[in-house]
Structures are given as C-alpha cells and as structure tokens.
TORKOL-4160 file (C-alpha; in steps of 0.2 Angstrom, whole numbers, padded with zeros to 4 digits, m for minus):
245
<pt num="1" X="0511" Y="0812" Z="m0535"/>
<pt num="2" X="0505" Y="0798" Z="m0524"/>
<pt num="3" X="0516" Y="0793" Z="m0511"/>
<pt num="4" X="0524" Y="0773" Z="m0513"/>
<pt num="5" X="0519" Y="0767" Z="m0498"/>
<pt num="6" X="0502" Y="0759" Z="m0495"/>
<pt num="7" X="0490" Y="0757" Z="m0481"/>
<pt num="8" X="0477" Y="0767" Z="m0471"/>
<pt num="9" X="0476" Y="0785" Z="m0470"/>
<pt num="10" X="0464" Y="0792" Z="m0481"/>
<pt num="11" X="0465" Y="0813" Z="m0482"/>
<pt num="12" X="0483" Y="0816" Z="m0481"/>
<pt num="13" X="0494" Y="0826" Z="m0492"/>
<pt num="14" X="0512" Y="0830" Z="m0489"/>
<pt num="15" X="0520" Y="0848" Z="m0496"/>
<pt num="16" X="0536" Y="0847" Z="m0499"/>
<pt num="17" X="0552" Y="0851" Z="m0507"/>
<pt num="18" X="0564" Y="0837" Z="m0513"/>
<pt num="19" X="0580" Y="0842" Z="m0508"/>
<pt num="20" X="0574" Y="0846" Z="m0491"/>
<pt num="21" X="0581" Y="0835" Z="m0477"/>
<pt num="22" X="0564" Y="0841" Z="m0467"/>
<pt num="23" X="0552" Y="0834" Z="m0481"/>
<pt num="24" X="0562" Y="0820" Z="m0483"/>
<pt num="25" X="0561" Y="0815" Z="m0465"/>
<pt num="26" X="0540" Y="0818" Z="m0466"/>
<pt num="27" X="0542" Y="0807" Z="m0479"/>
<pt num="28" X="0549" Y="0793" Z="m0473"/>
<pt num="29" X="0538" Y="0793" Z="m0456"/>
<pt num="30" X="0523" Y="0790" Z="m0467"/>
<pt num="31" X="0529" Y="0776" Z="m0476"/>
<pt num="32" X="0536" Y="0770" Z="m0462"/>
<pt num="33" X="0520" Y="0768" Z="m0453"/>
<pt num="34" X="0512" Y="0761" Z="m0472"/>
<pt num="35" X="0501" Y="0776" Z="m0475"/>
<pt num="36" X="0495" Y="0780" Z="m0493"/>
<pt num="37" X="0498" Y="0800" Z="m0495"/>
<pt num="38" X="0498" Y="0813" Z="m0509"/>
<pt num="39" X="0515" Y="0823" Z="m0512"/>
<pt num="40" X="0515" Y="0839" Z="m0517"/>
<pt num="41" X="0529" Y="0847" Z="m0524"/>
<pt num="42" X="0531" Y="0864" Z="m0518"/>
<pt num="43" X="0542" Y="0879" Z="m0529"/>
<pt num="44" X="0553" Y="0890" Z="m0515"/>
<pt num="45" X="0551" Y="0904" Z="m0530"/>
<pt num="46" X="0532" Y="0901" Z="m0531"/>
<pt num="47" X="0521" Y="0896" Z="m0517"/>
<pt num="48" X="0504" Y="0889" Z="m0516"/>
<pt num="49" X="0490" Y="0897" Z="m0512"/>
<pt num="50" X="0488" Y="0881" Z="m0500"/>
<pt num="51" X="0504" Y="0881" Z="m0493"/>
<pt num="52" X="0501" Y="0899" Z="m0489"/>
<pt num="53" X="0485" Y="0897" Z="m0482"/>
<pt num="54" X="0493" Y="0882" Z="m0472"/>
<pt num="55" X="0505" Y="0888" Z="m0464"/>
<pt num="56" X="0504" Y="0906" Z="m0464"/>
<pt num="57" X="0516" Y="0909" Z="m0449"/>
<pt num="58" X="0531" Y="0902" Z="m0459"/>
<pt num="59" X="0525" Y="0900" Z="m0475"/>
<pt num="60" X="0539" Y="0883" Z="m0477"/>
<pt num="61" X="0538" Y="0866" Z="m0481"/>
<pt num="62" X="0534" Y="0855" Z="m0475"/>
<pt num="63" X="0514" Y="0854" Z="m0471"/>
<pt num="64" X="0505" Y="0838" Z="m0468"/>
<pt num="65" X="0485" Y="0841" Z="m0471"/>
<pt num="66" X="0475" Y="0827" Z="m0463"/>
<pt num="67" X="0457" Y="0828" Z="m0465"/>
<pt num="68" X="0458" Y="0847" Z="m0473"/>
<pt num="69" X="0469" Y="0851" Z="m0456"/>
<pt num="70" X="0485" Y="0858" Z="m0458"/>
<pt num="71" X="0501" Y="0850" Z="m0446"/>
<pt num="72" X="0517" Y="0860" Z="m0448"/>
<pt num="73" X="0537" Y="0858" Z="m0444"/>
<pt num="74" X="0544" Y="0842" Z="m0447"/>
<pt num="75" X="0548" Y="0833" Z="m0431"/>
<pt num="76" X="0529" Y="0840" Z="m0426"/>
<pt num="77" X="0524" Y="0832" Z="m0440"/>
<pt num="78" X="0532" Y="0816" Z="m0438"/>
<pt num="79" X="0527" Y="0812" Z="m0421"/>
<pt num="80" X="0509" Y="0817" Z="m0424"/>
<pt num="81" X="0508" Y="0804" Z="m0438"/>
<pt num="82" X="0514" Y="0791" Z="m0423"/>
<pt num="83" X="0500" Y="0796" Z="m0413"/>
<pt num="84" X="0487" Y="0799" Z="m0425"/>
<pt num="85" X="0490" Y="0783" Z="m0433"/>
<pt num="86" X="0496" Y="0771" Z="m0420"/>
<pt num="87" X="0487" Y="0756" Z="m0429"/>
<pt num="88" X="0497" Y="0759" Z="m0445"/>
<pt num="89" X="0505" Y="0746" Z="m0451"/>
<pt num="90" X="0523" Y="0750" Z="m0445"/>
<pt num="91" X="0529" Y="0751" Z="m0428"/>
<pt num="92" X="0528" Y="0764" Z="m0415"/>
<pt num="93" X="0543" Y="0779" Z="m0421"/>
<pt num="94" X="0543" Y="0785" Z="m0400"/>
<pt num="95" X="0544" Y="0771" Z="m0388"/>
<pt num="96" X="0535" Y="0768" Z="m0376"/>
<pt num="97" X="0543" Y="0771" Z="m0360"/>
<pt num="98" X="0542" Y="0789" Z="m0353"/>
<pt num="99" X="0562" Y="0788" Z="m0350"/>
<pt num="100" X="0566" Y="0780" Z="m0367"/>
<pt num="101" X="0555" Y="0792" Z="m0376"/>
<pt num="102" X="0565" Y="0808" Z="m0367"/>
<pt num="103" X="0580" Y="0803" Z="m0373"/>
<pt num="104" X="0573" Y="0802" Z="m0390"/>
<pt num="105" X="0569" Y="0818" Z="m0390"/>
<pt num="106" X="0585" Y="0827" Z="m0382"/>
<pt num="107" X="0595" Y="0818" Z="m0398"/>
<pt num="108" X="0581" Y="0822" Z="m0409"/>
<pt num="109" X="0583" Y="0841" Z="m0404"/>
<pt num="110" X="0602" Y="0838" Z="m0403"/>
<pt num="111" X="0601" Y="0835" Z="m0422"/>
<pt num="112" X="0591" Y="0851" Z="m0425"/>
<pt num="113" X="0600" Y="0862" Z="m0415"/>
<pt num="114" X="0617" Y="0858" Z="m0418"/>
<pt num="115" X="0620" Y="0846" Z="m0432"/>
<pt num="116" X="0606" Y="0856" Z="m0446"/>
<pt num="117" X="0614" Y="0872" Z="m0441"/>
<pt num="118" X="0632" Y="0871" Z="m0441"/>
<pt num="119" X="0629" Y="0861" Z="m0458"/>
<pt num="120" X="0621" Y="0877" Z="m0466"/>
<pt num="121" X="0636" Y="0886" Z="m0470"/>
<pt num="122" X="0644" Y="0874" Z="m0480"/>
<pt num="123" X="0627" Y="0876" Z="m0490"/>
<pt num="124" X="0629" Y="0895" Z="m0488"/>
<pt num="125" X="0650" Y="0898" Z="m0483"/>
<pt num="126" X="0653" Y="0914" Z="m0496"/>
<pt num="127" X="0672" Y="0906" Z="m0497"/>
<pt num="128" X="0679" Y="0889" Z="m0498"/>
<pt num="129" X="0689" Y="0893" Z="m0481"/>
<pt num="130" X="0670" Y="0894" Z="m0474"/>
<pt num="131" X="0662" Y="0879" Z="m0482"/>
<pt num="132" X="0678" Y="0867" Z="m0474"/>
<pt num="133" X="0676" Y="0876" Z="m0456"/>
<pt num="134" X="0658" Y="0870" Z="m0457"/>
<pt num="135" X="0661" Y="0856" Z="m0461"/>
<pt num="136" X="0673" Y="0851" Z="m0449"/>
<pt num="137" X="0663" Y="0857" Z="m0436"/>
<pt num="138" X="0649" Y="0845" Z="m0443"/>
<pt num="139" X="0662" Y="0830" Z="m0442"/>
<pt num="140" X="0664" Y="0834" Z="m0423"/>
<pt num="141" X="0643" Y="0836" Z="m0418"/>
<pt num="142" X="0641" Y="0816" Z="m0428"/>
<pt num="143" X="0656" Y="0812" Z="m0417"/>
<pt num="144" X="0644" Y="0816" Z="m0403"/>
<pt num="145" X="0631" Y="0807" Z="m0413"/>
<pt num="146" X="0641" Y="0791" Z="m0412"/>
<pt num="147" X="0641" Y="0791" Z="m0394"/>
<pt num="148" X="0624" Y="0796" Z="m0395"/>
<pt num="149" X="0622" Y="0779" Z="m0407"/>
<pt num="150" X="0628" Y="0766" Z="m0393"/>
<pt num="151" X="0618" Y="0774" Z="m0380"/>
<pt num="152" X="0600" Y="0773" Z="m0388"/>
<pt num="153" X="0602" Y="0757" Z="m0399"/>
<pt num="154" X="0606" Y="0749" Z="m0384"/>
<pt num="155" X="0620" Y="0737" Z="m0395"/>
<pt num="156" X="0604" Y="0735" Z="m0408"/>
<pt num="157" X="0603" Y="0739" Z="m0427"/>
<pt num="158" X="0595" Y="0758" Z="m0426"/>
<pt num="159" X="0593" Y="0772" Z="m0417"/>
<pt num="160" X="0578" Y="0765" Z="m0410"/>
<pt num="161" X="0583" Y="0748" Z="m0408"/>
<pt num="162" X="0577" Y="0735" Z="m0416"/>
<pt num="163" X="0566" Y="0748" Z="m0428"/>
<pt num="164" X="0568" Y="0763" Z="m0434"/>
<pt num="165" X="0565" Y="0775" Z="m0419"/>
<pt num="166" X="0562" Y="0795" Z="m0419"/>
<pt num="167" X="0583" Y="0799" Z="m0419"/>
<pt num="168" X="0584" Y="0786" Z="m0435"/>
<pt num="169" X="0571" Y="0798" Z="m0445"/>
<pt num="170" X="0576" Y="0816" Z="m0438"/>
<pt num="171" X="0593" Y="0810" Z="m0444"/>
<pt num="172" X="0589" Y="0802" Z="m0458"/>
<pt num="173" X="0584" Y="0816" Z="m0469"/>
<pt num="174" X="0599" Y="0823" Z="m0466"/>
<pt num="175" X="0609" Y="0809" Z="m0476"/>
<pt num="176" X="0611" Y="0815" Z="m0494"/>
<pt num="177" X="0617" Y="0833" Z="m0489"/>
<pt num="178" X="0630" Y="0824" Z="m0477"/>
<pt num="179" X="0636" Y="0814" Z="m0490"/>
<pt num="180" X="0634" Y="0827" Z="m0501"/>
<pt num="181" X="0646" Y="0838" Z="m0491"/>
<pt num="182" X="0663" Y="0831" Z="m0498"/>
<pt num="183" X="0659" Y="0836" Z="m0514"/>
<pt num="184" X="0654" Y="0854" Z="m0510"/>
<pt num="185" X="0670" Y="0857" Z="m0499"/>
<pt num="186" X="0683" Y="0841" Z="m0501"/>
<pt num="187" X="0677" Y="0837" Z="m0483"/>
<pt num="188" X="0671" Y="0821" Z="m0479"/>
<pt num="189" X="0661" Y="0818" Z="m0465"/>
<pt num="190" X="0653" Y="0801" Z="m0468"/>
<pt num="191" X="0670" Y="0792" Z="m0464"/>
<pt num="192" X="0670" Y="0774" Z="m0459"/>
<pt num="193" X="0688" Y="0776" Z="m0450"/>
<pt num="194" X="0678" Y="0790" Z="m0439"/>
<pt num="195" X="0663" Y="0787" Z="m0433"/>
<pt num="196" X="0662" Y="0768" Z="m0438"/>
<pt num="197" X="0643" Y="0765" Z="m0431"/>
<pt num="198" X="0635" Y="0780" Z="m0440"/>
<pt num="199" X="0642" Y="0776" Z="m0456"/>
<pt num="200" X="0635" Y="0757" Z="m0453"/>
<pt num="201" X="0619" Y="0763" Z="m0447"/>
<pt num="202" X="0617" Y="0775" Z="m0463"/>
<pt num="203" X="0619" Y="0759" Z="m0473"/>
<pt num="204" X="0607" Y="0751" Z="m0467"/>
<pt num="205" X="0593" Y="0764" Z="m0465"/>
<pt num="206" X="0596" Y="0770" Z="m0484"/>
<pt num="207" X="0592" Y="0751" Z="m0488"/>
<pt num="208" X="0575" Y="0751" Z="m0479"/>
<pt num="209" X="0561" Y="0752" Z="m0491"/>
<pt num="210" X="0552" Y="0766" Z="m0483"/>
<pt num="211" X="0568" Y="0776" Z="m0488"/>
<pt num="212" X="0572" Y="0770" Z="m0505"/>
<pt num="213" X="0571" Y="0781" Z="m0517"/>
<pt num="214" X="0569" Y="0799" Z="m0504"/>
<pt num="215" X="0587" Y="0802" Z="m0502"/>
<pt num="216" X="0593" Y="0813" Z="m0516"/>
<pt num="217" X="0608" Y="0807" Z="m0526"/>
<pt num="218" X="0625" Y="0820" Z="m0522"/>
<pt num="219" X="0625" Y="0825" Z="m0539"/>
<pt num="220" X="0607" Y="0831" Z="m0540"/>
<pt num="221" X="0612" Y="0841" Z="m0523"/>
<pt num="222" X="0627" Y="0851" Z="m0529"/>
<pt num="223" X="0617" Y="0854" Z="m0544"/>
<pt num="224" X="0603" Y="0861" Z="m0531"/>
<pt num="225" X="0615" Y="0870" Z="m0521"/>
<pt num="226" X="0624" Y="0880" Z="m0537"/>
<pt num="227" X="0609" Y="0883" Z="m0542"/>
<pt num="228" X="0602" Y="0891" Z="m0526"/>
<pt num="229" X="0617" Y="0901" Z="m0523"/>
<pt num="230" X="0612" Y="0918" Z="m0533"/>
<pt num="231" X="0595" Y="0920" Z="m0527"/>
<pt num="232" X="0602" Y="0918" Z="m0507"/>
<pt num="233" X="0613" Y="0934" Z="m0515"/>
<pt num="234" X="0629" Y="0922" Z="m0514"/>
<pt num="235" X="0643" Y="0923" Z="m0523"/>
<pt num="236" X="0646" Y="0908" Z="m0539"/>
<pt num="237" X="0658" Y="0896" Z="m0529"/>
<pt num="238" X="0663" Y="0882" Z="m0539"/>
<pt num="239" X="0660" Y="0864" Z="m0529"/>
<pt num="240" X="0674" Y="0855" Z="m0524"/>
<pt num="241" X="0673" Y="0840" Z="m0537"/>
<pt num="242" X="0673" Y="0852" Z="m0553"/>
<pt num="243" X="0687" Y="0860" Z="m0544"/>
<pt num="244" X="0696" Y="0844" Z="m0544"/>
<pt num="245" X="0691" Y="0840" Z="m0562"/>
C-alpha cells in the first residue's frame, strides 16, 4: 500500500506495524516532508524475509529502505528522512540552531525513555492493580511534558513552534495508545483539567493532514491489545470499558 502523501523520494518503502506508535511516527515524518513511499505491513507472527534481512540485529519494525539501503529505529529514521531530504516539501522536523536542536533531542529521548516505558505495563500489567499503577505513573511523566510544552513552543502552536518539530512527531505516535489507556485500566491520562496544553496540542496535531488517518482508533487498540495478551504468555484480563459494560 502506497503511502498518501505525495512528492519526491523515489526508492523508499516503509515496514511497519499499524498499531505501532514507532511506525506511526516514521510515518507521519514522511508525509510531513511530502514524500511518496510504499508501506509494508509487517506480521509480528511472520516476518519477512526482507525485514529479516534489513534489520538483522533487531529483527523490529520499523525499517526505512532508501535506494535498496536499509535505515532502522524510529527516531533514526525520522531525522535521516530530514537530512536526506531537506528539499522536501515540508519544513525542516530539527531546527536549525545547534542549541534549539539539543533541546529537541533531550525531550525527544525524554519521551523514549520514560514515557514509552512506563506505558508498557498497562499494555502488559498481569493485574488491574498493575495496569492503573502504570498508568498513573504515565499521567505524572506528560505532567513533565507540559512543562516540557511551554518551553520548546516558545508560546507557539507545536512542539516545534510554528511547525511540527521532532518532539511533536516522537510524541505523536504515541497518541492513540494514550488515549487508548482509559479504556484498558479506567485511567485517564489525556485530561484537559491536567495538562491543559498537551491535550490542546494533541488536537491540533491529530488534525494535520500528515496525521490523518495514522492514529489508530481506541477500539481497534484494545481489540490489538486482547488479542496480543496470550502470545506475550499473559493472563485474559478483560479491559476496563467491557468491565464497565
């Protein structure tokens, strides 16, 4: 399936995973910058033979082949597809200021190291005691991230100011499991009364047209997540909205 955005870019095919908030935000960085690629969808049961033989040290989505060359890791991915296109016909995801571009970075990495994996066990929590922890814990790291908010935006509409910027993206893909969390565990964490800008700020980035249509509904999610729970050896633990049902 071709990717919707058009533009330059010939050669480039995206591996990928739907539900994966590290595809999605590969995704959204090429369309951002208006490049025409091919989307592969990849089966976490059944591997390709090219996603193997791309990325043989991890053997994980998602991969970016330009030209037949393989690019992995997702924030790899996305700033190699500002530099190698930086003619495209969106504007640059890193800034250009040495300084600016640090601090992108730090709350880039922020989001990786603390929000992704103190998210992961209300995917994975074995008990509903768990899942609610984790997710309390995730509503104190975007408490950081609204701080985090009024200090790159600089009082502006993104992350990255006036455009979407690096933070905007790595964030970003994260959206549809974050809103998806209060249905898993009764937890929500995307509260307007709490962290005001971010929940403005996902607005308006879910609007853009280079994320239309890339950030998976909450039903779909829990469905994934149910569905993943056996084969990751965990027990059947019943979502918080059919509890409620």
């Amino acid at each position: 399936m071709a990717g919707e955005a058009t533009g330059g870019g010939q050669g480039l095919t995206l591996l990928g995973l739907w539900a994966s908030p590290f595809v999605i935000r590969a995704r959204i960085a090429l369309n951002l910058k208006g490049l025409t690629y091919v989307y592969t969808e990849e089966s976490l049961y059944d591997k390709s033979e090219l996603l193997l033989n791309s990325n043989p040290v991890l053997k994980k989505v998602p991969v970016l082949i330009h030209d037949g060359k393989p690019v992995c890791e997702s924030q790899i991915i996305v700033q190699y597809i500002d530099e190698a296109f930086p003619s495209g016909g969106g504007a640059p995801i890193l800034p250009s200021d040495p300084y600016d571009r640090a601090v992108a970075r730090f709350w880039a990495s922020y989001v990786e190291d603390k929000l992704y994996s103190t998210w992961v066990p209300v995917f994975r929590g074995r008990t509903a005691e768990e899942r609610v922890e984790a997710a309390r814990q995730v509503f104190a790291v975007l408490g950081t991230l609204e701080q985090a908010f009024k200090e790159c935006s600089k009082g502006k509409t993104f992350f990255g100011g006036d455009t979407v910027g690096l933070v905007d993206v790595v964030l970003g893909g994260h959206l549809g499991w974050l809103y998806a969390t209060e249905a898993i565990c009764g937890v929500k964490v995307v509260d307007a009364a709490k962290t005001p800008l971010l929940v403005a700020w996902a607005e308006r980035f879910c609007a853009l047209d280079a994320v239309k249509g890339l950030i998976p509904d909450v039903e779909r999610l829990v469905e994934y997540n149910k569905a993943r729970r056996p084969g990751l050896g965990l027990p059947l633990l019943l979502p918080y909205m059919e509890l409620q049902q």
